[in-house]
C-alpha positions as CSV (number, residue, x, y, z in Angstrom):
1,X,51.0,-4.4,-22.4
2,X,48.3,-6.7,-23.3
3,X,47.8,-9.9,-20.9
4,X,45.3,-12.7,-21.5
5,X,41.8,-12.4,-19.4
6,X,42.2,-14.2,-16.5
7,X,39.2,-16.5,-17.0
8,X,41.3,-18.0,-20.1
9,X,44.9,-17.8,-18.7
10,X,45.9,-21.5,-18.5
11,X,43.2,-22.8,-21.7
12,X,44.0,-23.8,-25.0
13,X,44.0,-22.1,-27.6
14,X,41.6,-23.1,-30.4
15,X,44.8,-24.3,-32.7
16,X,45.5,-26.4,-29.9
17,X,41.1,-27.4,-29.8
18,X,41.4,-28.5,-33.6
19,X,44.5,-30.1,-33.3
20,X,43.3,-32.3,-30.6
21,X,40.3,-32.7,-31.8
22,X,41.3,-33.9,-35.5
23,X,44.0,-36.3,-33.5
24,X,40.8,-37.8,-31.4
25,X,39.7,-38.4,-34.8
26,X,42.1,-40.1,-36.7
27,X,42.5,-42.1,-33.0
28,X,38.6,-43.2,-32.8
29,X,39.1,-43.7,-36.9
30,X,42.0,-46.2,-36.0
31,X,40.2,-47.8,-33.0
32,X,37.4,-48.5,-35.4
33,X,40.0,-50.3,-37.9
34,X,41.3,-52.2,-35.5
35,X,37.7,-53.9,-34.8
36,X,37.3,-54.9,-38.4
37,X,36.2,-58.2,-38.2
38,X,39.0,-60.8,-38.6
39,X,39.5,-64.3,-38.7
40,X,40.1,-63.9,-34.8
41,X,36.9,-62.7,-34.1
42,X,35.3,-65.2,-36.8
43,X,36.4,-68.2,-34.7
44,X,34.5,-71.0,-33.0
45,X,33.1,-69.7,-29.5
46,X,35.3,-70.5,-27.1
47,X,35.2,-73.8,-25.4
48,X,33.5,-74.0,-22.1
49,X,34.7,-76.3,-19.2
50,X,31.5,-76.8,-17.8
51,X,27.8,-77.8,-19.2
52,X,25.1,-74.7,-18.6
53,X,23.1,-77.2,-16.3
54,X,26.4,-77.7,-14.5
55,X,27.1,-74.1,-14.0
56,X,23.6,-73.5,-12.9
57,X,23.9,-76.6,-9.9
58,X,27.1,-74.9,-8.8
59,X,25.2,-71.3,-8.6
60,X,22.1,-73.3,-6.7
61,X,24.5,-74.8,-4.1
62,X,26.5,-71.6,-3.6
63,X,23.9,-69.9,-3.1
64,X,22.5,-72.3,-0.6
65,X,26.0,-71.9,1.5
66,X,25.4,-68.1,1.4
67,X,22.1,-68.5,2.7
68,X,23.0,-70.5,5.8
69,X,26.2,-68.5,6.6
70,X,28.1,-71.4,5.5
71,X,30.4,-69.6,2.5
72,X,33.4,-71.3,1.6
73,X,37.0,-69.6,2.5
74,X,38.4,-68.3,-1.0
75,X,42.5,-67.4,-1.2
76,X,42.0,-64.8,-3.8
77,X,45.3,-64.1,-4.1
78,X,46.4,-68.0,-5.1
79,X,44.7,-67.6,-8.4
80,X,45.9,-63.7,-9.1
81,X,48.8,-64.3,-11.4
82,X,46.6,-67.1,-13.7
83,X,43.7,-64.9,-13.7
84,X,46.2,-62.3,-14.8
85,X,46.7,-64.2,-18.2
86,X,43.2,-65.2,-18.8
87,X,39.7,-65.2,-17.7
88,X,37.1,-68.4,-17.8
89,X,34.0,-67.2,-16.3
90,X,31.2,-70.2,-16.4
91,X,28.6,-67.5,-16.1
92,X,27.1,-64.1,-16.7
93,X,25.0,-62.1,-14.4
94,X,22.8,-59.6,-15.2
95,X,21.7,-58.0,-12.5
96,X,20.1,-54.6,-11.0
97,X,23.1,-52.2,-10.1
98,X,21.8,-52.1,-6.3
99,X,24.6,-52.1,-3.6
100,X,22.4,-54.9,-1.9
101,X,23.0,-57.3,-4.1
102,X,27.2,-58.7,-5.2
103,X,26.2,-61.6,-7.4
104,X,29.7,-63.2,-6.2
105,X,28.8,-63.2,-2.6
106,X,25.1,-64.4,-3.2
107,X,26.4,-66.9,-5.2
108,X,29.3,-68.2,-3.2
109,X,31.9,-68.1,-6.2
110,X,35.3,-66.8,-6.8
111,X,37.4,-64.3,-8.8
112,X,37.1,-65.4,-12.5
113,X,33.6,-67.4,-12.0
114,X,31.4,-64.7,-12.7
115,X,31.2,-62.4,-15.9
116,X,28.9,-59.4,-13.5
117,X,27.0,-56.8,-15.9
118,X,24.8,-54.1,-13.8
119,X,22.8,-51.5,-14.3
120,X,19.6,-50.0,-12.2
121,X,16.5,-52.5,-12.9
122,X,18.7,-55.4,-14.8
123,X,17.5,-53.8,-18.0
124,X,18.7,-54.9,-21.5
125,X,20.9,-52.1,-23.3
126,X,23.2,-52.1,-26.2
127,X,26.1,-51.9,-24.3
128,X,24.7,-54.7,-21.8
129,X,23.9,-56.8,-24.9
130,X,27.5,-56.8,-26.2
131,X,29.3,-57.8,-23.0
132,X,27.2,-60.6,-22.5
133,X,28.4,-61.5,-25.9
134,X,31.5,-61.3,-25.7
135,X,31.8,-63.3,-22.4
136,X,29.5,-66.1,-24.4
137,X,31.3,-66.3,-27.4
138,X,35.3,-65.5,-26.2
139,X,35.7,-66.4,-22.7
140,X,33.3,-69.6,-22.6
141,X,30.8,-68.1,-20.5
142,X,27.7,-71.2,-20.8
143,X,24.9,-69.8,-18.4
144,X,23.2,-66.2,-18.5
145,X,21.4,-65.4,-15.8
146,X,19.1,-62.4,-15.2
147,X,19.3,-61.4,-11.8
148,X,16.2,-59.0,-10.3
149,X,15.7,-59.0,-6.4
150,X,12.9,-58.1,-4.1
151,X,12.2,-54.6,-3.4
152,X,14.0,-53.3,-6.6
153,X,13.6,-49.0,-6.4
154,X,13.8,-49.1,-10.2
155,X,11.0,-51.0,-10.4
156,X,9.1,-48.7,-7.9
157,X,9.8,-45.7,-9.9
158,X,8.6,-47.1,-13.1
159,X,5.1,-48.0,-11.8
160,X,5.5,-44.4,-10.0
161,X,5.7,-42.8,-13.5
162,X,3.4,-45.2,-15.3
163,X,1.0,-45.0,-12.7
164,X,1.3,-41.8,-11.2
165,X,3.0,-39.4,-14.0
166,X,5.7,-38.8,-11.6
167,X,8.7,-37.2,-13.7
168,X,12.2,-37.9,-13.1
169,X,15.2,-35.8,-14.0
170,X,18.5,-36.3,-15.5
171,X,18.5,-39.7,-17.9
172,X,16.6,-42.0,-15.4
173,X,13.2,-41.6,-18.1
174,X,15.5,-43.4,-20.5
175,X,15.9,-45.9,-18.1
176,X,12.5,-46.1,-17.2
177,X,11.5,-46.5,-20.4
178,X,13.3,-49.7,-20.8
179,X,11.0,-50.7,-17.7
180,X,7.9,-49.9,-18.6
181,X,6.9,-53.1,-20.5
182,X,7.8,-54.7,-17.5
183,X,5.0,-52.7,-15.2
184,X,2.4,-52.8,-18.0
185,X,2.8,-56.7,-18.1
186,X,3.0,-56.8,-14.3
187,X,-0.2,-54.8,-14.0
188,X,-2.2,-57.9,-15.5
189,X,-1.2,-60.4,-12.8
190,X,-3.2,-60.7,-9.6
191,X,-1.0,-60.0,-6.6
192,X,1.6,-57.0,-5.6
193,X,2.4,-54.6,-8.2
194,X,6.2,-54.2,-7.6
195,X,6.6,-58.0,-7.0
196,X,4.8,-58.9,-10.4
197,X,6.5,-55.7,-12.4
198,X,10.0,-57.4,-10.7
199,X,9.4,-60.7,-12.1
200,X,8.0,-59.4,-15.1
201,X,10.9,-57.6,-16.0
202,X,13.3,-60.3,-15.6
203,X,11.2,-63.2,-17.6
204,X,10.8,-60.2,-20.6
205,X,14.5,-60.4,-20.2
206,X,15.3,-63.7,-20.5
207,X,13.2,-64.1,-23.4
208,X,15.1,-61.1,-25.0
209,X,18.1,-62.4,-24.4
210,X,17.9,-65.9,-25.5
211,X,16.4,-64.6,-28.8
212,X,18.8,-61.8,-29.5
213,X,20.4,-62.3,-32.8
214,X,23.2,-63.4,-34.2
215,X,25.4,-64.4,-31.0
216,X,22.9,-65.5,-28.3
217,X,20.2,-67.1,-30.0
218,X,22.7,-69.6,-32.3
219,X,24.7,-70.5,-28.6
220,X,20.9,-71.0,-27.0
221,X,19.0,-72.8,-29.6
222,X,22.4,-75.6,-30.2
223,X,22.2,-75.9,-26.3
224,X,25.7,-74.3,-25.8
225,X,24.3,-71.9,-23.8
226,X,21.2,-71.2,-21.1
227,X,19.5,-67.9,-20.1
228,X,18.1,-68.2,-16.9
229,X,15.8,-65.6,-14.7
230,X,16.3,-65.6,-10.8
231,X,15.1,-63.0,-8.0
232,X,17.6,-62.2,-5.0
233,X,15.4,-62.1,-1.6
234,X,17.0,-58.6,-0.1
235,X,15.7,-60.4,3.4
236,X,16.9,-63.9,3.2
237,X,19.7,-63.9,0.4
238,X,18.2,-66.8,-1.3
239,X,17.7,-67.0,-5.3
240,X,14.7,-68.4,-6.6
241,X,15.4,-69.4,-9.9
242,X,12.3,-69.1,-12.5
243,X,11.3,-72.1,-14.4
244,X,14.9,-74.0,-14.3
């Protein structure tokens, strides 16, 4: 009697391969229709409740509170069934993916009040781009800011591998790639390397950011919206904000 070889007892068969696979198909195919553009996503970016200038005091004096220990006493769960139904988050942060730094604790805010995007180094990808978008243009979102911090080991191992050659494995020299403009442009400023690659890399971003076309750039130039840089202190928790 013939029995299947134990290393494929349990598998699919490769009927049961296609047939998934054409069914992932025709589900990414409907996914894709369903994003169409619409008249829903053609309307007027959604209102905000508070002026970019306002939403960047309110980060200012949080973070002040979180500085001096003095954070205010949130009841998370009085505002779980509203923020249930919708979200209205008055900012976006952008920041470096380190476990050092929660942008809602440095920042003194609540559940709802920050639209949080991370990723290793604060770097600008696709993916990155398109949240920030959509938290700009659907939920309201009026401020942007980049958030880098001291210290940042991103930063470190792009002026490593610019510097030094040192090679990295898995995806990180995609990642560093995105850095590298940031150490070259850090390299030209007097003072420590991984301090002026840090700032760097956030003022590059910034500048990306408020130029990127169509979504961000329309909301920044008709002063709906404000991209802001800032640097988290890993030693003192306070943000410096750059040029606001």
């Amino acid at each position: 009697m013939k029995t299947s070889r134990p290393e494929t007892r349990g598998l699919p068969s490769r009927r049961e391969v296609l047939s998934g696979a054409a069914a992932l198909a025709a589900a990414i195919a409907s996914r894709g229709a369903g994003l169409a553009p619409s008249t829903a996503w053609a309307a007027e970016p959604a209102a905000a409740g508070i002026s970019p200038d306002e939403a960047l005091r309110m980060l200012a004096e949080g973070n002040a509170r979180y500085v001096s220990g003095a954070i205010q006493h949130k009841d998370f769960s009085a505002s779980r069934e509203a923020l249930a139904q919708k979200q209205s988050p008055h900012t976006v942060v952008l920041g470096c993916a380190d476990s050092r730094v929660p942008p809602e604790l440095a920042f003194d805010q609540g559940r709802g009040d920050l639209f949080v995007v991370r990723v290793a180094g604060n770097a600008v990808d696709t993916g990155l781009l398109a949240s920030i978008e959509y938290a700009v243009r659907f939920l309201g979102s009026r401020l942007v800011v980049v958030l880098g911090h001291s210290n940042c080991g991103a930063l470190d191992a792009a002026i490593k591998v610019v510097e030094e050659d040192a090679k990295l494995p898995g995806h990180l020299p995609e990642l560093i790639g995105e850095l590298r403009p940031a150490v070259l442009a850090g390299k030209a400023r007097p003072g420590d390397k991984l301090a002026n690659a840090i700032r760097a890399n956030v003022e590059l971003n910034v500048a990306e950011l408020a130029a990127s076309k169509p979504v961000l750039s329309e909301l920044v130039s008709s002063g709906q919206v404000r991209v802001v840089g800032g640097i988290y202190d890993l030693a003192t928790g306070k943000v410096e904000f750059l040029g606001s």
